[in-house]
N, CA, C and O atoms as a GROMACS GRO file, in nm:
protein
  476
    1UNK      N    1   0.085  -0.119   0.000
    1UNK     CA    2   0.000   0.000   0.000
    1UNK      C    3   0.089   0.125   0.000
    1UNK      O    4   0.170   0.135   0.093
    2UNK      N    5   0.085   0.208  -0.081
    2UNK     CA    6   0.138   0.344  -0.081
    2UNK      C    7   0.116   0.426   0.003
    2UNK      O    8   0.012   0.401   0.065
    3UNK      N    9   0.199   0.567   0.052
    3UNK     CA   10   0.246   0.584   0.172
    3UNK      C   11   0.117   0.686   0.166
    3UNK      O   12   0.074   0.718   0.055
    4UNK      N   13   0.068   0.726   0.261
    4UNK     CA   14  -0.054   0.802   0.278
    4UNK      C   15  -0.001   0.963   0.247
    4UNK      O   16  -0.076   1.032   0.179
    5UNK      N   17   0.136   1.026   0.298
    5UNK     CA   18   0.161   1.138   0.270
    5UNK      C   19   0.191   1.150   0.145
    5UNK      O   20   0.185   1.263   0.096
    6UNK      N   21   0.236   1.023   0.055
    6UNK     CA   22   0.232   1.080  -0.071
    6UNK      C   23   0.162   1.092  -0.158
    6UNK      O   24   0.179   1.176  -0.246
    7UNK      N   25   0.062   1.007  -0.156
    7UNK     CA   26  -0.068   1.040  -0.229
    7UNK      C   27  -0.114   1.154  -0.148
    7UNK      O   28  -0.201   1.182  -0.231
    8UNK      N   29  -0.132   1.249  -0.051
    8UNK     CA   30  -0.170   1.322  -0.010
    8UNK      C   31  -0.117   1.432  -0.077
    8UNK      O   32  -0.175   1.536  -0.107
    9UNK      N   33   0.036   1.388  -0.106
    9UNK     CA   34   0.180   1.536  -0.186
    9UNK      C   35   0.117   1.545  -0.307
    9UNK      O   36   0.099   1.652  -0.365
   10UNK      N   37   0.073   1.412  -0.361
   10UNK     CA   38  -0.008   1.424  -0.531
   10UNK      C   39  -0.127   1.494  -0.513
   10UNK      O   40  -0.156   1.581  -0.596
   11UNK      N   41  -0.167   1.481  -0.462
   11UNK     CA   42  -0.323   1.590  -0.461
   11UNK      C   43  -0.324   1.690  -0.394
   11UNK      O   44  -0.435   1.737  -0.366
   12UNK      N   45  -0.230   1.742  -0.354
   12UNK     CA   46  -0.204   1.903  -0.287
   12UNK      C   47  -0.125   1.954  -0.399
   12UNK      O   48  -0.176   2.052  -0.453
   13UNK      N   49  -0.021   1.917  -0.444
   13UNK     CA   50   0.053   1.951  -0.510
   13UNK      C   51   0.003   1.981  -0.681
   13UNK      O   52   0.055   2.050  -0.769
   14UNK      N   53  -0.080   1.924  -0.681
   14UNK     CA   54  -0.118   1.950  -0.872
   14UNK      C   55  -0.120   2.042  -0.913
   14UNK      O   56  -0.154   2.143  -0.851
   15UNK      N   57  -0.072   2.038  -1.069
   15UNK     CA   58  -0.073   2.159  -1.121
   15UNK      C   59  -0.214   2.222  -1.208
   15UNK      O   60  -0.229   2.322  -1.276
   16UNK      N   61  -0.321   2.093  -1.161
   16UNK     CA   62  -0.464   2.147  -1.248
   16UNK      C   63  -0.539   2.110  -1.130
   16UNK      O   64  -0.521   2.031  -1.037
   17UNK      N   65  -0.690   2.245  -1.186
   17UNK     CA   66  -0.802   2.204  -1.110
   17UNK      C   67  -0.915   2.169  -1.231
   17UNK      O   68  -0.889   2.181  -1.350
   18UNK      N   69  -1.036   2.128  -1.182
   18UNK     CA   70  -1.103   2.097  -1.236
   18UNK      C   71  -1.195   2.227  -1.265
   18UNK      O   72  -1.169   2.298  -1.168
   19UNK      N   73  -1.291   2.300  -1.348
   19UNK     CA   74  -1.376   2.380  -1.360
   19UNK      C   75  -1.454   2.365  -1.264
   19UNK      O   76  -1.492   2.252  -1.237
   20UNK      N   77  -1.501   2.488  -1.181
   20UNK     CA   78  -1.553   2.492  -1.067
   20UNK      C   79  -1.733   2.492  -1.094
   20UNK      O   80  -1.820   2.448  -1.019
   21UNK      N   81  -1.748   2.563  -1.236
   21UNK     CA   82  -1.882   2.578  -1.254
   21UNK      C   83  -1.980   2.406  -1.282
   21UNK      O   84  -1.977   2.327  -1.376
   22UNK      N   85  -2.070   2.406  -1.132
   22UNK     CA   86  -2.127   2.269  -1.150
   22UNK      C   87  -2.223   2.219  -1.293
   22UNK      O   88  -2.292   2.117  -1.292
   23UNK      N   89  -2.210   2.312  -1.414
   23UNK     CA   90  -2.292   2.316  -1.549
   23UNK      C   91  -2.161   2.288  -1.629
   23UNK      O   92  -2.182   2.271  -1.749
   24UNK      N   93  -2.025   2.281  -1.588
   24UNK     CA   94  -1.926   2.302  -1.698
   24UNK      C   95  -1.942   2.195  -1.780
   24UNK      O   96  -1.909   2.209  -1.898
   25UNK      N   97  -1.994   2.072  -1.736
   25UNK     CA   98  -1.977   1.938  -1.841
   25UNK      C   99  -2.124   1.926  -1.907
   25UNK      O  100  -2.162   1.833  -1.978
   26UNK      N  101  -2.212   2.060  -1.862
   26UNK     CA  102  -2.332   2.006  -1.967
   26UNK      C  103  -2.341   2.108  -2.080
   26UNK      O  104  -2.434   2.116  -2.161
   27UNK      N  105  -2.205   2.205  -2.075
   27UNK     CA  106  -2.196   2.234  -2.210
   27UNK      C  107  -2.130   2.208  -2.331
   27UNK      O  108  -2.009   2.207  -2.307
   28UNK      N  109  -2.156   2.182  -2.471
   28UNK     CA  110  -2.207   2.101  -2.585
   28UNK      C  111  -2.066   2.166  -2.691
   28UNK      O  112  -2.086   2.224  -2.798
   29UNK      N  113  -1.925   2.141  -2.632
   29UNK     CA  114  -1.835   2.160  -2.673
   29UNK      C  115  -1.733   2.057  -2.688
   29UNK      O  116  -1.718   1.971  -2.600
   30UNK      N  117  -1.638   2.060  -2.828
   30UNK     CA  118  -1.558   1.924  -2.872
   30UNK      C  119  -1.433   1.952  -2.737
   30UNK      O  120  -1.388   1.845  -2.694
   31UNK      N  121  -1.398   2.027  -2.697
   31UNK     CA  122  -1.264   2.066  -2.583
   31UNK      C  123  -1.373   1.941  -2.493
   31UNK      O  124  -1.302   1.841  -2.482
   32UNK      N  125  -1.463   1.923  -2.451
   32UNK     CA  126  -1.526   1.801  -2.332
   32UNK      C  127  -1.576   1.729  -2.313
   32UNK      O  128  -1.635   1.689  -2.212
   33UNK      N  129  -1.550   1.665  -2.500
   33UNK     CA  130  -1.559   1.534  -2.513
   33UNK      C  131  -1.482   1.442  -2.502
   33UNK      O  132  -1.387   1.444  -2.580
   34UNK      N  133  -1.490   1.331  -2.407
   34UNK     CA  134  -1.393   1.256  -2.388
   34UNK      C  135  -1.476   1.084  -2.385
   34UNK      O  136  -1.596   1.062  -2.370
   35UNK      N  137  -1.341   0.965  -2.410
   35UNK     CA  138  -1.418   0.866  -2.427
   35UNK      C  139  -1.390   0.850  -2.607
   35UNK      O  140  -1.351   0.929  -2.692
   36UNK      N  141  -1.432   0.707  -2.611
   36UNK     CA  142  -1.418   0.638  -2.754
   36UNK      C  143  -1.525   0.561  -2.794
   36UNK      O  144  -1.589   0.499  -2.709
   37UNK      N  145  -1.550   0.556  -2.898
   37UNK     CA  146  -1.624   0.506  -2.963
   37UNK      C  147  -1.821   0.555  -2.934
   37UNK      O  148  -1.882   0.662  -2.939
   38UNK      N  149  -1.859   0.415  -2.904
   38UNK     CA  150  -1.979   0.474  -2.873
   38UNK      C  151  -1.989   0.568  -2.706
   38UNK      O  152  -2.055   0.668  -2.680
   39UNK      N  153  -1.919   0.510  -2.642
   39UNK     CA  154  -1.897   0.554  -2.495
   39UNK      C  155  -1.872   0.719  -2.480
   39UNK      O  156  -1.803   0.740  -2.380
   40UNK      N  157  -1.894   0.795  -2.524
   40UNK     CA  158  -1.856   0.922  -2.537
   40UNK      C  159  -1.937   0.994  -2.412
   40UNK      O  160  -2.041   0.947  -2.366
   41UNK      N  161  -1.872   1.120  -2.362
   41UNK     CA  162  -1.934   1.190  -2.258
   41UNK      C  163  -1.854   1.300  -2.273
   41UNK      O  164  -1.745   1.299  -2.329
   42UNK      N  165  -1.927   1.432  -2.205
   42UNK     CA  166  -1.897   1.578  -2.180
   42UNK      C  167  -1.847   1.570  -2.009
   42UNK      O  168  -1.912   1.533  -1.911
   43UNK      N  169  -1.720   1.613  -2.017
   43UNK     CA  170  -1.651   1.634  -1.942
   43UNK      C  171  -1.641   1.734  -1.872
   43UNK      O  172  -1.648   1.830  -1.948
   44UNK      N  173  -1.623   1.783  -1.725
   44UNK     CA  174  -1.551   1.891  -1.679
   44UNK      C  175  -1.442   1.910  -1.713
   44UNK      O  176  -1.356   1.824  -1.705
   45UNK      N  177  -1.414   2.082  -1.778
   45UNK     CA  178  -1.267   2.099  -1.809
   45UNK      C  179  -1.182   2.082  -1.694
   45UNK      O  180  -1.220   2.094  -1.578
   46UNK      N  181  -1.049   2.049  -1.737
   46UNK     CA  182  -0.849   2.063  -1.671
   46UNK      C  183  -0.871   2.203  -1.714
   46UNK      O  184  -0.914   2.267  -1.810
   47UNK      N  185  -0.802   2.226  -1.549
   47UNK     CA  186  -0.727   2.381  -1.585
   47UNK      C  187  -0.580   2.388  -1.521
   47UNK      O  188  -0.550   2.364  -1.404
   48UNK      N  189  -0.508   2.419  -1.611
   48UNK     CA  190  -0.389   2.412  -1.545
   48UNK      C  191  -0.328   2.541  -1.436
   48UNK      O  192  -0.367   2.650  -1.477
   49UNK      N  193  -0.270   2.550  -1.349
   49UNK     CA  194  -0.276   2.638  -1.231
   49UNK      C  195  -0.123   2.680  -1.310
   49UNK      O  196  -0.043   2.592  -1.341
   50UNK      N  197  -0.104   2.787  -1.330
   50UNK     CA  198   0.013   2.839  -1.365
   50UNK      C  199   0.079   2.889  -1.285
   50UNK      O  200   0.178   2.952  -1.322
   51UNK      N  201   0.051   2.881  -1.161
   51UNK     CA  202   0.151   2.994  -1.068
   51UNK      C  203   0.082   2.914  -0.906
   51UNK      O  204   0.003   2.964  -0.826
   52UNK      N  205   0.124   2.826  -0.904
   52UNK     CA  206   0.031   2.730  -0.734
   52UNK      C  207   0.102   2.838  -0.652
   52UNK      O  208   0.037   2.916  -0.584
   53UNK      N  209   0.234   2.843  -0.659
   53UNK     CA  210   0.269   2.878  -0.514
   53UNK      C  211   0.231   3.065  -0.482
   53UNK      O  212   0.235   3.133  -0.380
   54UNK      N  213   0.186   3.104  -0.669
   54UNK     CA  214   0.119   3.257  -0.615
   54UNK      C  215  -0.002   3.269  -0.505
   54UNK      O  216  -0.042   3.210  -0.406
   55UNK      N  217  -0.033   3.381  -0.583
   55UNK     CA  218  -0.202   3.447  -0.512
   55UNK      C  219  -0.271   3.400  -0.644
   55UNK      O  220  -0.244   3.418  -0.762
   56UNK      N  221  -0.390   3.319  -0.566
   56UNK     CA  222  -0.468   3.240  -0.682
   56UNK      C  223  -0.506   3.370  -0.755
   56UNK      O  224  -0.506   3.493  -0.749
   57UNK      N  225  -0.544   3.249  -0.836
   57UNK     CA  226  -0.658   3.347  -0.985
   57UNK      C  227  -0.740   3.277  -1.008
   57UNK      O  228  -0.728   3.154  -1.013
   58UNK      N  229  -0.870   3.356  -1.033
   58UNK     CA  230  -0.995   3.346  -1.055
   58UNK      C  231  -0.981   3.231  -1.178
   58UNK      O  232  -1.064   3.140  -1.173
   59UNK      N  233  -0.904   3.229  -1.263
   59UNK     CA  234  -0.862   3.163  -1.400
   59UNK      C  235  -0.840   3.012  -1.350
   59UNK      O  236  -0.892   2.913  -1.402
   60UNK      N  237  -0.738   3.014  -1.222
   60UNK     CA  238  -0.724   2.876  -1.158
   60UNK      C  239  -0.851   2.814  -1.090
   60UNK      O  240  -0.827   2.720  -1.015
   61UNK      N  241  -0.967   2.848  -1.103
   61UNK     CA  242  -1.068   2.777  -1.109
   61UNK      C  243  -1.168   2.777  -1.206
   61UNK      O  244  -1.245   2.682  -1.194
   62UNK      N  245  -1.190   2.851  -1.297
   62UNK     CA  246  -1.290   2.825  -1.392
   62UNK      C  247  -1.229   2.867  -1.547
   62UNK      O  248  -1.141   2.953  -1.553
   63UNK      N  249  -1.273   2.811  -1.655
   63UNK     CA  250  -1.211   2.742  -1.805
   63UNK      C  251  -1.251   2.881  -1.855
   63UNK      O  252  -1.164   2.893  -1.942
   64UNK      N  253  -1.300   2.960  -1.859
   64UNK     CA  254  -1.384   3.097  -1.913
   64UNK      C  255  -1.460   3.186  -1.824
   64UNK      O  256  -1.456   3.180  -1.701
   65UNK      N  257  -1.528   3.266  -1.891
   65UNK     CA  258  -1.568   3.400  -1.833
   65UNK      C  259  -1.733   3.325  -1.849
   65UNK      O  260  -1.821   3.373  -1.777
   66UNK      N  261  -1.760   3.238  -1.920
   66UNK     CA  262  -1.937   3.185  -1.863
   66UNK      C  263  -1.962   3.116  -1.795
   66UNK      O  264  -2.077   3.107  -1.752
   67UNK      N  265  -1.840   3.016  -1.746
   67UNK     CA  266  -1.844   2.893  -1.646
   67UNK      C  267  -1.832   3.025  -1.515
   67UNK      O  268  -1.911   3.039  -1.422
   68UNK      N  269  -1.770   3.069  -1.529
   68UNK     CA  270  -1.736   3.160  -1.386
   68UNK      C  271  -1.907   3.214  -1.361
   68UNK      O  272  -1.978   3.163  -1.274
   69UNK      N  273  -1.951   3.314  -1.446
   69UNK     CA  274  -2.093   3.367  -1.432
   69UNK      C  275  -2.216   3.270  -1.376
   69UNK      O  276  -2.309   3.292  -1.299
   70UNK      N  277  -2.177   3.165  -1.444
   70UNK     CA  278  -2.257   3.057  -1.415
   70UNK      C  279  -2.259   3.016  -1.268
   70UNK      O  280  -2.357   3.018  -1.194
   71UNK      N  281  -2.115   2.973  -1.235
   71UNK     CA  282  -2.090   2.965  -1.100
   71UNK      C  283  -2.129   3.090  -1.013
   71UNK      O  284  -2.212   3.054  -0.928
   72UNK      N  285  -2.102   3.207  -1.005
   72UNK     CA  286  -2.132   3.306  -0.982
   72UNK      C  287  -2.329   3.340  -0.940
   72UNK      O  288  -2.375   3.405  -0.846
   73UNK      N  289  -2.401   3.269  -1.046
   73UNK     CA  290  -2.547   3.300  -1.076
   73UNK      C  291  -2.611   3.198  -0.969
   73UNK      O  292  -2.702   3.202  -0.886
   74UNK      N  293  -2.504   3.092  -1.019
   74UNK     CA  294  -2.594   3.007  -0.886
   74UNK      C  295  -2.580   2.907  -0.723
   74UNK      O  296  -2.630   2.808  -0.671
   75UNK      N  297  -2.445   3.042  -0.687
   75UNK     CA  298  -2.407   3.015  -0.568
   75UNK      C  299  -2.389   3.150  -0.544
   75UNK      O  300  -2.278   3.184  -0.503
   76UNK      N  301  -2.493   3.256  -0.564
   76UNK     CA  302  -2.503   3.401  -0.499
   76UNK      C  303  -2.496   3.450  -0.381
   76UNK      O  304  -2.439   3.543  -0.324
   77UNK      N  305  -2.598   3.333  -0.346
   77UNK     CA  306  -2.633   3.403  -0.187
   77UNK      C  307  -2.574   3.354  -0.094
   77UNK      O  308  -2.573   3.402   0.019
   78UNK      N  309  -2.500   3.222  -0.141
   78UNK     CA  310  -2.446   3.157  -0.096
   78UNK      C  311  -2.305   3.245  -0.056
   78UNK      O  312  -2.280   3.246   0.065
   79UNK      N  313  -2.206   3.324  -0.153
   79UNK     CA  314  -2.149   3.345  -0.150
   79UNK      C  315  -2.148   3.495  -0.040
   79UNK      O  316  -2.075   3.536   0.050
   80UNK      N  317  -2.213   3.520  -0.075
   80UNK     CA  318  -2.268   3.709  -0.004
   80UNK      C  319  -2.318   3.630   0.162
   80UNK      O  320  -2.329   3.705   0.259
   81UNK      N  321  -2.341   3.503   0.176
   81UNK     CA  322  -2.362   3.551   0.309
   81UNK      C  323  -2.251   3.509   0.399
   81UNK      O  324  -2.267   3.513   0.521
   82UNK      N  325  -2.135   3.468   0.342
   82UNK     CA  326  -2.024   3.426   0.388
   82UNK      C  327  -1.980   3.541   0.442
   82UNK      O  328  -1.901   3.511   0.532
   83UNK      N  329  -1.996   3.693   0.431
   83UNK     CA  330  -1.901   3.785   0.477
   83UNK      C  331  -2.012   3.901   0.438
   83UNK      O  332  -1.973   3.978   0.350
   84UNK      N  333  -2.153   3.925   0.494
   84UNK     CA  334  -2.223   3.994   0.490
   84UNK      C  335  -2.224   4.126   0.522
   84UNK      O  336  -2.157   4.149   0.623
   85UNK      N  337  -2.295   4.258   0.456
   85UNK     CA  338  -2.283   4.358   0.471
   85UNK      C  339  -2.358   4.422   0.500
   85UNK      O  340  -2.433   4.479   0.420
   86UNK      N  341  -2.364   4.440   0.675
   86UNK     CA  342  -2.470   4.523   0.736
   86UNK      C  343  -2.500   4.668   0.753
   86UNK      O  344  -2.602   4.726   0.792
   87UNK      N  345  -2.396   4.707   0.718
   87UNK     CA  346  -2.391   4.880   0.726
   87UNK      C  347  -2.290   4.913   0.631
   87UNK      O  348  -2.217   4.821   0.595
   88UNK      N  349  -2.263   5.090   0.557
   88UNK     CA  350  -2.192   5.085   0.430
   88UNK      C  351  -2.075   5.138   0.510
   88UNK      O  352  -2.090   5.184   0.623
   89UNK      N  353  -1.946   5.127   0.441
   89UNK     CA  354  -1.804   5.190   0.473
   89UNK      C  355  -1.825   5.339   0.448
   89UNK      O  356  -1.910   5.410   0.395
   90UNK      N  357  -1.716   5.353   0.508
   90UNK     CA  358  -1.708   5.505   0.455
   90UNK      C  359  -1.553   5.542   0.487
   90UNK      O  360  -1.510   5.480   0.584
   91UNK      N  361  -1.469   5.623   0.430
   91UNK     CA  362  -1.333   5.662   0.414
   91UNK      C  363  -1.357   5.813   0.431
   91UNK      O  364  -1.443   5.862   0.357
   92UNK      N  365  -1.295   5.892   0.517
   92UNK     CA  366  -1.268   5.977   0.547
   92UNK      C  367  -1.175   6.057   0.473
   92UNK      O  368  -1.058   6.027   0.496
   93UNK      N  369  -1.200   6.178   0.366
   93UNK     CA  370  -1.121   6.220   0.278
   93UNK      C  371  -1.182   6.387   0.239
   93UNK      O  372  -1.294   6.437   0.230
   94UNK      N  373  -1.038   6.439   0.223
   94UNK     CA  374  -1.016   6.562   0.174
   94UNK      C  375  -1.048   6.617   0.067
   94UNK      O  376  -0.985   6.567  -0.026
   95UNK      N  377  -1.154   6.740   0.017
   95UNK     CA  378  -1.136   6.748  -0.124
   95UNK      C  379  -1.092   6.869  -0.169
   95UNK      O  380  -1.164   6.963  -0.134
   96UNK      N  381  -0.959   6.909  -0.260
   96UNK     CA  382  -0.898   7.022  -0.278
   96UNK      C  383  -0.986   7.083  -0.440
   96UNK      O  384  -1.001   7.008  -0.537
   97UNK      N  385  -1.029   7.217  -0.436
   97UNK     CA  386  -1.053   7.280  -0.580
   97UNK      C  387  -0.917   7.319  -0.629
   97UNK      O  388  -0.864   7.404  -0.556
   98UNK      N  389  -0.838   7.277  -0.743
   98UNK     CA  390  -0.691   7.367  -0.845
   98UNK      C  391  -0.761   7.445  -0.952
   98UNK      O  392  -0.877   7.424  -0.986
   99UNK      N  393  -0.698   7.518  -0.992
   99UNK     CA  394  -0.731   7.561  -1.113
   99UNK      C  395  -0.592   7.561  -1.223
   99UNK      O  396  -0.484   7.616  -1.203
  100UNK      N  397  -0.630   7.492  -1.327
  100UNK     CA  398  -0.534   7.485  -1.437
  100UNK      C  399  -0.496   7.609  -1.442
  100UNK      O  400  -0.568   7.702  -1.408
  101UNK      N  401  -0.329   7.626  -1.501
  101UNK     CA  402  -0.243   7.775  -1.490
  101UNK      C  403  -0.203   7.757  -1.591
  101UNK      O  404  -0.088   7.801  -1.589
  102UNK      N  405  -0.235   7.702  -1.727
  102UNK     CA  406  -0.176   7.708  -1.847
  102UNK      C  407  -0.208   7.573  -1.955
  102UNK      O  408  -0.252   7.462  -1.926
  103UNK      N  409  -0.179   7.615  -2.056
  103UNK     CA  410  -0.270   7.490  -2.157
  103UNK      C  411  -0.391   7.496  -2.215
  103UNK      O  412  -0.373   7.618  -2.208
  104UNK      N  413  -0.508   7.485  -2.271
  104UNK     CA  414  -0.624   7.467  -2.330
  104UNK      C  415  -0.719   7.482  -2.210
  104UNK      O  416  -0.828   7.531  -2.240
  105UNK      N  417  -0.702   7.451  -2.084
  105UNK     CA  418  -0.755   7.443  -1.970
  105UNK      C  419  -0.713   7.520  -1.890
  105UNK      O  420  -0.723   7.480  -1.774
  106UNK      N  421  -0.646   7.664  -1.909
  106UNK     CA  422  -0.662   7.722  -1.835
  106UNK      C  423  -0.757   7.749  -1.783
  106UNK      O  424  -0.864   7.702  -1.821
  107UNK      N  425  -0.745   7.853  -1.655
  107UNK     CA  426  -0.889   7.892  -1.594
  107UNK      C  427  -0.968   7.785  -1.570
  107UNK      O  428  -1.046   7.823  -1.483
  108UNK      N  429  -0.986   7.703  -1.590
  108UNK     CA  430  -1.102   7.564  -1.558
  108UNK      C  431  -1.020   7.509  -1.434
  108UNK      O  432  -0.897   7.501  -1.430
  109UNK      N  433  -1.110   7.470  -1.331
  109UNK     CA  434  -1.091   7.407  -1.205
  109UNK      C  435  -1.114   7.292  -1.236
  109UNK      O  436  -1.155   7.266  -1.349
  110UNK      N  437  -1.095   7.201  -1.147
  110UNK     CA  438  -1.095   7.032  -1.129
  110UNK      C  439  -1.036   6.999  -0.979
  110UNK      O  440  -0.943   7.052  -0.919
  111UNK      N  441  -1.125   6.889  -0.940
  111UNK     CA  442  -1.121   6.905  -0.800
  111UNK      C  443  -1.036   6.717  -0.755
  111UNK      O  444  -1.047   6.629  -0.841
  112UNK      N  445  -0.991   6.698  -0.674
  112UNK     CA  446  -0.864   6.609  -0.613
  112UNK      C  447  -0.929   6.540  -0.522
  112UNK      O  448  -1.020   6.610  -0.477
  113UNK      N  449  -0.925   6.434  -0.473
  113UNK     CA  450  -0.992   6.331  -0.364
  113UNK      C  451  -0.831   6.320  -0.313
  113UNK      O  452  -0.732   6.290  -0.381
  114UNK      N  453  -0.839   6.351  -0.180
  114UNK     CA  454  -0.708   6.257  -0.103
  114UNK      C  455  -0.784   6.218   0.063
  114UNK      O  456  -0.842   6.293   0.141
  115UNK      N  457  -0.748   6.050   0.073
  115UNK     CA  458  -0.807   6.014   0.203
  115UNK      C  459  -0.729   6.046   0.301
  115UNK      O  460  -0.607   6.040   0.286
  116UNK      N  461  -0.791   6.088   0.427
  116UNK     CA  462  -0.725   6.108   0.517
  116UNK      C  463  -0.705   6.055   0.636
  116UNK      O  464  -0.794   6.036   0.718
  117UNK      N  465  -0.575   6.025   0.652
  117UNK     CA  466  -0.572   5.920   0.791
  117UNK      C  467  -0.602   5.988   0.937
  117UNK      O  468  -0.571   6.094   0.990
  118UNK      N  469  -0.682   5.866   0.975
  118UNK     CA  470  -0.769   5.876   1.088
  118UNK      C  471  -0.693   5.834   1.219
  118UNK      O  472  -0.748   5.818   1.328
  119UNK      N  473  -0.505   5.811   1.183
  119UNK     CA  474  -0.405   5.787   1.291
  119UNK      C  475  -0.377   5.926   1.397
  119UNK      O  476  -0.296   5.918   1.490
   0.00000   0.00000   0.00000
């Protein structure tokens, strides 16, 4: 029997995940067909993780931008109530009026956001 930490090193360690969106294999594309002959089936895509030991990416779990939406559409609330938002933020910040001193824009003002620390 093989050693338990290393089959454990093989499945921590991979360099692919599977598409996270639970619809990815019921869409009607040759990339997720897999299987021979008559036996054929639609597959969840391989994604290969290009950077494990970075800061994930959204990319390292889903094959495209509709599997993600998908995932997205129907684990909403699911997701929002993990870290819910009962009252709004607010940032404390400065706002300066300049007025342009030369160029096409002279004379015209435009106004500057700088936040200000609350240390």
């Amino acid at each position: 029997m093989p050693n338990v930490l290393v089959q454990l090193e093989r499945f921590v360690m991979s360099n692919y995940n599977w598409c996270h969106n639970p619809n990815c294999h019921k869409v009607e594309t040759q990339s997720r067909v897999r299987g021979s002959g008559p036996n054929k089936v639609l597959r969840t895509r391989k994604i290969k993780v290009n950077y494990p030991n970075e800061h994930p990416n959204v990319w390292d779990y889903f094959c495209n931008q509709s599997c993600l939406f998908g995932f997205i559409n129907h684990f909403l609330n699911e997701m929002v109530n993990i870290n819910p938002v009962r009252k709004p933020s607010e940032t404390p910040v400065k706002i300066t009026t300049h007025t342009f001193d030369m160029g096409y824009r002279q004379g015209q003002t435009y106004k500057t956001i700088k936040v200000v620390d609350n240390d």
